[in-house]
C-alpha positions as CSV (number, residue, x, y, z in Angstrom):
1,X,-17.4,-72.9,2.4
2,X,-17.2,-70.0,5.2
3,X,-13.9,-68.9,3.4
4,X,-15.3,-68.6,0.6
5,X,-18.3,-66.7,1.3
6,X,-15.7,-64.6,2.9
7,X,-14.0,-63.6,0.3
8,X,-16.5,-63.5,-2.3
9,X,-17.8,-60.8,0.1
10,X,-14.9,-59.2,0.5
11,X,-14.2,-59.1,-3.2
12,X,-17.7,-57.2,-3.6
13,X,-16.9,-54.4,-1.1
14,X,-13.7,-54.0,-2.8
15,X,-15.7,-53.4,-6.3
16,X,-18.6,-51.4,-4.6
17,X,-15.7,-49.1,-3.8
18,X,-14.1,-48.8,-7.0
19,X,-17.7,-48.1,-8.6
20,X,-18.5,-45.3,-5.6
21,X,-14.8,-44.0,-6.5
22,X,-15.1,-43.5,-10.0
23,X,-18.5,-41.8,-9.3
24,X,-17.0,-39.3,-7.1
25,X,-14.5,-38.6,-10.0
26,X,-17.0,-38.5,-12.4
27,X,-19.1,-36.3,-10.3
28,X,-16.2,-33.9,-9.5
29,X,-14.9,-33.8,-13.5
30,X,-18.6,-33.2,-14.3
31,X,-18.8,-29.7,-11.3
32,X,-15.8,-29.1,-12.3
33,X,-16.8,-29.0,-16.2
34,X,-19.9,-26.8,-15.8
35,X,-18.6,-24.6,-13.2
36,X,-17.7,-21.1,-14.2
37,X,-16.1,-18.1,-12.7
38,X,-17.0,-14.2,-14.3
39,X,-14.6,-11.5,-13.1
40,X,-14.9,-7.9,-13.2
41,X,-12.5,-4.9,-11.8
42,X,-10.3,-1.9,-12.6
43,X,-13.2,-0.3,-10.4
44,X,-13.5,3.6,-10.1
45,X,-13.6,3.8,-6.3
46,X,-15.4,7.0,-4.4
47,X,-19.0,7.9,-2.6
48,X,-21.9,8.0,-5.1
49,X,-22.5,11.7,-4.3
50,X,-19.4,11.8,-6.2
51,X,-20.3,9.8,-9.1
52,X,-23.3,12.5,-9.4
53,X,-21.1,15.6,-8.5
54,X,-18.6,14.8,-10.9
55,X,-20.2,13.2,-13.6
56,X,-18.1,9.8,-13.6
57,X,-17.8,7.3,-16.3
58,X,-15.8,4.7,-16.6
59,X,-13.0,5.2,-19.2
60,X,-9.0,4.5,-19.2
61,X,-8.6,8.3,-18.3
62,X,-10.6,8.7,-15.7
63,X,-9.6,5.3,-14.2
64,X,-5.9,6.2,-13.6
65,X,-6.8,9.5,-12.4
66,X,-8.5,8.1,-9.7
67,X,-6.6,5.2,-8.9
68,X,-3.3,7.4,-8.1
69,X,-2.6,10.0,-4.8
70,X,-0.5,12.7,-4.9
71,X,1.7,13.8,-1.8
72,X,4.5,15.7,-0.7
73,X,7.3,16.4,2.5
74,X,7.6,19.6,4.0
75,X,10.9,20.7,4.7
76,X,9.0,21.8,8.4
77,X,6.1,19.4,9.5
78,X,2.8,21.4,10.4
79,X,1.7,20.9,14.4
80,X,-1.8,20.4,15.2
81,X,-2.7,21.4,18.1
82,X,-6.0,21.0,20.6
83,X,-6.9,20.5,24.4
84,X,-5.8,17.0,24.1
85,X,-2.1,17.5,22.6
86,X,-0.6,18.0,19.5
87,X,-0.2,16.2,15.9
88,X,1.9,16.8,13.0
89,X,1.4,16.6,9.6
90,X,4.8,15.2,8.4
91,X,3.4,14.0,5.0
92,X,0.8,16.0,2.9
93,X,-1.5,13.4,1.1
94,X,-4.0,14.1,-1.7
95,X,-6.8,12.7,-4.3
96,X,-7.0,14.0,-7.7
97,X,-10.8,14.8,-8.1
98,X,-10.1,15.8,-11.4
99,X,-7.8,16.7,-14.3
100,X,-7.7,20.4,-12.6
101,X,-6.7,18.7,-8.8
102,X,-3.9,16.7,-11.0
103,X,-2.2,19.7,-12.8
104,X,-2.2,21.6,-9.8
105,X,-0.1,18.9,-7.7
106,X,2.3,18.0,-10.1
107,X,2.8,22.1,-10.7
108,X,3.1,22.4,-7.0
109,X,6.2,19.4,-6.3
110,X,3.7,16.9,-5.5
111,X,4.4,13.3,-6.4
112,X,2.6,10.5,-7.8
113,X,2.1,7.5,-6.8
114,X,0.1,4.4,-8.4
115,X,-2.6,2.9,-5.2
116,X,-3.8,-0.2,-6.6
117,X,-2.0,-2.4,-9.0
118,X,-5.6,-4.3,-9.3
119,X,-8.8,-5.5,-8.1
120,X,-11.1,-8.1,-9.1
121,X,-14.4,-9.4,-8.2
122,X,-15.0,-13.2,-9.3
123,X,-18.4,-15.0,-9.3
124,X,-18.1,-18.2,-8.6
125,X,-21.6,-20.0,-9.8
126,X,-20.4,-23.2,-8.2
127,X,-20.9,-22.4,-4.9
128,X,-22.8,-19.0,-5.0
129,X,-19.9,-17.1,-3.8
130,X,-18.2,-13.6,-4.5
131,X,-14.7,-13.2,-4.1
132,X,-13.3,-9.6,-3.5
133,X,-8.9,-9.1,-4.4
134,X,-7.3,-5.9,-3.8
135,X,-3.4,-6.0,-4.4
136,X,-2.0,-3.0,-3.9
137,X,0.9,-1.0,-6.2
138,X,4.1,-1.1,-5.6
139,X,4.2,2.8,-5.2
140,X,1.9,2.7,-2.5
141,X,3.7,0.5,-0.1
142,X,6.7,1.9,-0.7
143,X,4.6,5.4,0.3
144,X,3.5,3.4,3.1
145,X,6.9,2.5,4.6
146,X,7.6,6.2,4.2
147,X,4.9,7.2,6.5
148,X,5.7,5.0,9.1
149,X,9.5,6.4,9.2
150,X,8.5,9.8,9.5
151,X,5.8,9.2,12.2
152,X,8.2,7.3,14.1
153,X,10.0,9.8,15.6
154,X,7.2,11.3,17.2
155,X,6.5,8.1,19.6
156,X,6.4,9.5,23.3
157,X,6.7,12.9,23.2
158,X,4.7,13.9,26.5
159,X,2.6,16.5,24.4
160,X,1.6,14.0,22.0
161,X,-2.1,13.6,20.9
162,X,-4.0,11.5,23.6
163,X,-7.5,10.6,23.1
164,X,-9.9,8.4,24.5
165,X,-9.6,5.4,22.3
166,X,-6.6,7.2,20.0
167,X,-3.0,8.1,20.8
168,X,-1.0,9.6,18.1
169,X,0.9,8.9,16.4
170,X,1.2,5.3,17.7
171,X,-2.7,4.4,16.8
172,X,-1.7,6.0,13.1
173,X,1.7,3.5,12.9
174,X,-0.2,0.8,13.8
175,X,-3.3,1.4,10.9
176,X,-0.5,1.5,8.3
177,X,1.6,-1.4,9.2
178,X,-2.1,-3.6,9.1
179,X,-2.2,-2.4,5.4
180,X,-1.2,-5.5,3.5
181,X,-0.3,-5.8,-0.2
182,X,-3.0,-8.4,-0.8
183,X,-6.4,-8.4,0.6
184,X,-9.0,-10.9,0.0
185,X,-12.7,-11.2,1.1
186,X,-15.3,-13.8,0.1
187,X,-18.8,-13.1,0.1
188,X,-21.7,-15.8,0.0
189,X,-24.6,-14.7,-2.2
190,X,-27.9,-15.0,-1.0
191,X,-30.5,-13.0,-3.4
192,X,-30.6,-11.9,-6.8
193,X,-33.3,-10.2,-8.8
194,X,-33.0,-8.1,-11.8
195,X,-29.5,-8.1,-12.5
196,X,-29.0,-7.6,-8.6
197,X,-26.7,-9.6,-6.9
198,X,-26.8,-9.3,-2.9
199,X,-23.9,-11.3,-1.1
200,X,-23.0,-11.4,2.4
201,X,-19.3,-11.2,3.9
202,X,-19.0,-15.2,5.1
203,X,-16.9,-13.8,8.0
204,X,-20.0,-11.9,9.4
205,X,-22.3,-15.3,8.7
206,X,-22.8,-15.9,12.3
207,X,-24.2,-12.5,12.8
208,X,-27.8,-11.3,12.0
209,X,-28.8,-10.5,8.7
210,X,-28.6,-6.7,8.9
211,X,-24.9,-5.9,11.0
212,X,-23.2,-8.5,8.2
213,X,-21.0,-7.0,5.8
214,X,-22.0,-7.2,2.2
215,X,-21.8,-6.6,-1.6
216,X,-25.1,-5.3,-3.6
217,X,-23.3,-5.5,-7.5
218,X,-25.5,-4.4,-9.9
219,X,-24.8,-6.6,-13.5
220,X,-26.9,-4.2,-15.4
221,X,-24.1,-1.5,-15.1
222,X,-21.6,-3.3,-13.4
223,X,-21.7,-0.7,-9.7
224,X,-20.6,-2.4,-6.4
225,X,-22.0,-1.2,-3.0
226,X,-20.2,-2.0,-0.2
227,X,-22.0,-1.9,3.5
228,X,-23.4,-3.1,6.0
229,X,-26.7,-5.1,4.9
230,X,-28.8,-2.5,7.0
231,X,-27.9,0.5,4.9
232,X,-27.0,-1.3,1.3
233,X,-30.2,-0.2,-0.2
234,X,-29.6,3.7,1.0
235,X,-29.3,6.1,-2.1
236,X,-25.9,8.0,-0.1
237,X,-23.0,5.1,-0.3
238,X,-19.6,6.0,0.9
239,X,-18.4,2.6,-0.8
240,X,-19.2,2.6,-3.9
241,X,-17.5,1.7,-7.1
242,X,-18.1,1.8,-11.0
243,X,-16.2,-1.6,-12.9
244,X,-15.0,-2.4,-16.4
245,X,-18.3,-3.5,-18.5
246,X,-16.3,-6.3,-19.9
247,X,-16.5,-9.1,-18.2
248,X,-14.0,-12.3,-18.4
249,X,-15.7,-15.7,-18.4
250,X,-13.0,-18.4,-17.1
251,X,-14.1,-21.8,-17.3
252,X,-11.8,-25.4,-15.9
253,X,-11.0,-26.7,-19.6
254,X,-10.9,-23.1,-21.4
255,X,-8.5,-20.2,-21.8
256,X,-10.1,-17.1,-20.8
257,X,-12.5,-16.0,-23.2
258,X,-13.5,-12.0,-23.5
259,X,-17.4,-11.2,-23.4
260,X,-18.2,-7.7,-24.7
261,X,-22.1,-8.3,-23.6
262,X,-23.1,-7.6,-20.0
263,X,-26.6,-8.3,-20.7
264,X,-25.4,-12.2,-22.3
265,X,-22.8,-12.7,-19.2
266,X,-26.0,-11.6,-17.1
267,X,-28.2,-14.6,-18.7
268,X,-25.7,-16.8,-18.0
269,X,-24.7,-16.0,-14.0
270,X,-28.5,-15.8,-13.4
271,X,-28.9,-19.0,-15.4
272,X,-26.4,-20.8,-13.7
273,X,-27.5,-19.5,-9.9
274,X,-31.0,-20.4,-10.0
């Protein structure tokens, strides 16, 4: 009789866990289901004072023109001197501000050169997150390597530039080679309120509110601020970028699906968040 009881006991764990399995699959089909992810990018990247100074919008034109650098070699490098040492300038590098800056380079022998091949930001209304890709062109790592070659030589010359937390050009080598092709952040969001999305780098979580890292990315006009929590609200941003205002809605059993209306995607991340 003991055996028995033993078993049928045995035999009801075992089904308790098949039920408790299936509802974890269920469960995860079911997130899985209603979770969606909205991506935005193709950013102009700049300082607002330029947005105002220049008059930016976002178009196709305008979007290549600032997403390429112009630069050239001189046949002799410039020297930079000052108290500390000297630097030289063995590549000239340049942003096109506009259509002017870019006929003027490519009159004067500079080349161009592609800096991003993309960038995205994805909302993820899952788990409240915002993730950041940069992937970098082609053109610009190949610029990169460049760089590095004609800095090396200049390692150890005794009246090289020597500061207190800088030594060219070894400090300069070393900020290039950390440049990676792909860089990706992800940002926790923690507020939202009229189209307003505030998000916090999750790296910086530990830290207090205000010296975290973070996104302010405004759905209304799809802008993205980039700063320290402190400052984000500050009308001068140095980071500050102006996306595509269509918006790709991605979703676990769908194809990607284009949505024209900012204000409708807006509905639906706020919906979703809540």
């Amino acid at each position: 009789m003991l055996a028995f009881l033993k078993t049928v006991e045995v035999r009801l764990k075992m089904q308790n866990n098949r039920i408790l399995f299936f509802i974890l699959i269920f469960s995860t089909w079911l997130n899985q289901a209603n979770a969606k992810v909205y991506e935005f990018g193709n950013c102009i990247n700049s300082s607002s004072e330029d947005f105002k100074d220049y008059g930016l919008a976002w178009n196709k034109e305008t979007y290549d023109l600032r997403n390429s650098a112009y630069y050239r070699i001189p046949k002799n490098p410039k020297e930079i001197k000052s108290k500390k040492g000297s630097r030289w300038v063995v590549i000239d590098y340049e942003q096109a501000y506009d259509f002017e800056d870019a006929k003027w380079f490519k009159e004067d022998g500079y080349k161009k050169i592609k800096k991003l091949k993309r960038d995205v930001y994805s909302i993820d209304t899952s788990n409240a997150t915002v993730t950041k890709l940069i992937e970098r062109h082609d053109q610009f790592m190949q610029f990169n390597t460049l760089h590095i070659q004609k800095l090396t030589p200049y390692i150890g010359r005794d009246n090289n530039y020597k500061g207190s937390n800088y030594t060219w050009p070894e400090e300069t080598i070393r900020i290039y080679q950390n440049i990676k092709r792909t860089k990706i952040e992800k940002f926790k969001i923690v507020d939202y309120v009229g189209g307003i999305i505030i998000a916090h780098n999750v790296k910086d979580l530990n830290k207090i509110p205000e010296d975290r890292r973070g996104l302010k990315i405004d759905l209304n006009n799809l802008t993205v601020v980039s700063n320290t929590i402190d400052r984000i609200h500050e009308e001068y941003q140095f980071s500050f970028s102006l996306c595509t205002t269509n918006m790709t809605t991605v979703t676990s059993n769908k194809t990607d699906q284009k949505n024209n209306s900012a204000n409708q995607t807006l509905k639906s991340i706020l919906k979703l968040l809540r």
